[in-house]
N, C-alpha and C positions, 0 to 999 in steps of 0.2 A: 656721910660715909666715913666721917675721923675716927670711929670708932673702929674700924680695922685695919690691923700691920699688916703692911702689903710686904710679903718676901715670895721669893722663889717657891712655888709647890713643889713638895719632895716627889721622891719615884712613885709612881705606883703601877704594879706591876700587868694588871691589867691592860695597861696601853706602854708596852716597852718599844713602841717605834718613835720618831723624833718627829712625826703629823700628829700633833696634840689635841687636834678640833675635833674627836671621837672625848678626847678626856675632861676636854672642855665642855662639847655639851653633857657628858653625863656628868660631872659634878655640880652645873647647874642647878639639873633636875633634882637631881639626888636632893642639894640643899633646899629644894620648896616642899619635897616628899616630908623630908625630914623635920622642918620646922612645922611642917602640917601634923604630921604626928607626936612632936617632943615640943614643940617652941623654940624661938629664936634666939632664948641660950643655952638648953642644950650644947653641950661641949664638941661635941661630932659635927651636929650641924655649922658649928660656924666654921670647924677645917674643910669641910664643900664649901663653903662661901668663900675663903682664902685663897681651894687651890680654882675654882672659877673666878676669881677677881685678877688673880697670876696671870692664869691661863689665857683666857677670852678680852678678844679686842673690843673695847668700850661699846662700838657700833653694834656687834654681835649683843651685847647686855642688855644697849636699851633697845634696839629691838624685841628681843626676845621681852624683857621688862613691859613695852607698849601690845605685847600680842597676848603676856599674862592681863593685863589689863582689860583688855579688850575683853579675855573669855575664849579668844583662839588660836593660844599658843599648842602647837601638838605633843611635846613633850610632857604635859599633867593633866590630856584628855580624860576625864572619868570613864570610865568604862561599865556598861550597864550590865546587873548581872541578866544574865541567859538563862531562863526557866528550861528544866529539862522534862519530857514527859517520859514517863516511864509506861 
């Protein structure tokens, strides 16, 4: 993980309370959405991985980290599409 500068995540305004474990699990998610779609240098994706590297207490990571592993983390559930009948 030396490959990223750990600084302060800026504001974002989405979470302007100072309980940040709403901002922390979504930029989590955000950054495996993201890399799932762009890859993991995509420029965007690696500010989600900066401001959840900021944010989120290590334990919270690798948990989270061992439940992506796993296959059961709930934050990048797949979600199956739903046939409609007309």
């Amino acid at each position: 993980m030396a490959d990223i500068e750990l600084k302060t995540a800026g504001f974002d305004a989405r979470f302007p309370n100072t309980n940040q474990t709403k901002n922390c699990w979504q930029n989590y998610v955000d950054y495996f959405k993201c890399v799932d779609a762009k890859g993991e240098d995509f420029a965007p994706c690696k500010q989600f991985k900066r401001a959840y590297f900021s944010l989120c207490p290590d334990k919270w990571i690798e948990k989270w980290n061992e439940q992506r592993e796993e296959g059961v983390f709930p934050g990048l559930a797949v979600r199956k599409a739903v046939a409609h009948h007309d």
